[in-house]
C-alpha angles and dihedrals in degrees: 000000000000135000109259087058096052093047088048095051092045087056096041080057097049097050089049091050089051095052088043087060099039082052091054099044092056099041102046099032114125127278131255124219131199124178110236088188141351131203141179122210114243086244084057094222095110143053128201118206126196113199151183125205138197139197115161129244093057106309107134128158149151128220140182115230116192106187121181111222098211083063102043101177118175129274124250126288090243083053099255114164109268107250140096118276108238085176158355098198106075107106126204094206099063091078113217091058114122154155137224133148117242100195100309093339121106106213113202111200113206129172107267091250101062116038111190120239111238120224088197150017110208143359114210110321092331111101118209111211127173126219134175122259148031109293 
């Protein structure tokens, strides 16, 4: 081998390593979190939050926290809000989807045609229900 090729492959690895890093960097950097909405239950006890996350690289989600205040915890490492998720499937663009407290249950208004699957049903003593319609 001459060279010239050698010199040619070690750059044809170099330039893949550097993609390969570039790749990583955007895939697996960390998330960003904005809260879409944010509501506190009339016991106080609880908080809602609404929010949109993103990840790069098309990643792109929203999810429903329900934390209860007597019990703080911590929020994520990659600084996600503390709370426990009670669903990814409520999206902010269907207008018409909403939240709002009726006493300790979290009502989640969604447009008649997309229901959101709920992870889970309650946190704590606060319920999480879903309903068609704007309030």
């Amino acid at each position: 081998m001459n060279m010239r090729t050698l010199l040619i492959a070690l750059a044809a690895v170099a330039i893949g390593l550097v993609l390969l890093v570039a790749f990583a960097l955007l895939r697996f950097s960390g998330c960003s979190y904005d809260i879409i909405s944010e509501n506190v239950s009339p016991s106080g006890r609880y908080v809602a939050r609404w929010l949109s996350i993103d990840c790069g690289m098309n990643a792109f989600s929203n999810e429903v926290l329900v934390q209860d205040r007597w019990f703080p915890g911590l929020p994520a490492l990659d600084g996600k809000p503390a709370g426990a998720r009670v669903t990814s499937d409520f999206l902010a663009i269907d207008g018409g989807s909403d939240m709002a407290w009726e006493g300790d249950v979290l009502v989640l208004h969604y447009p008649a045609r997309s229901a959101p699957e709920l992870d889970r049903r309650s946190v704590g003593g606060a319920r999480v229900e879903t309903r068609p319609g704007p309030r």
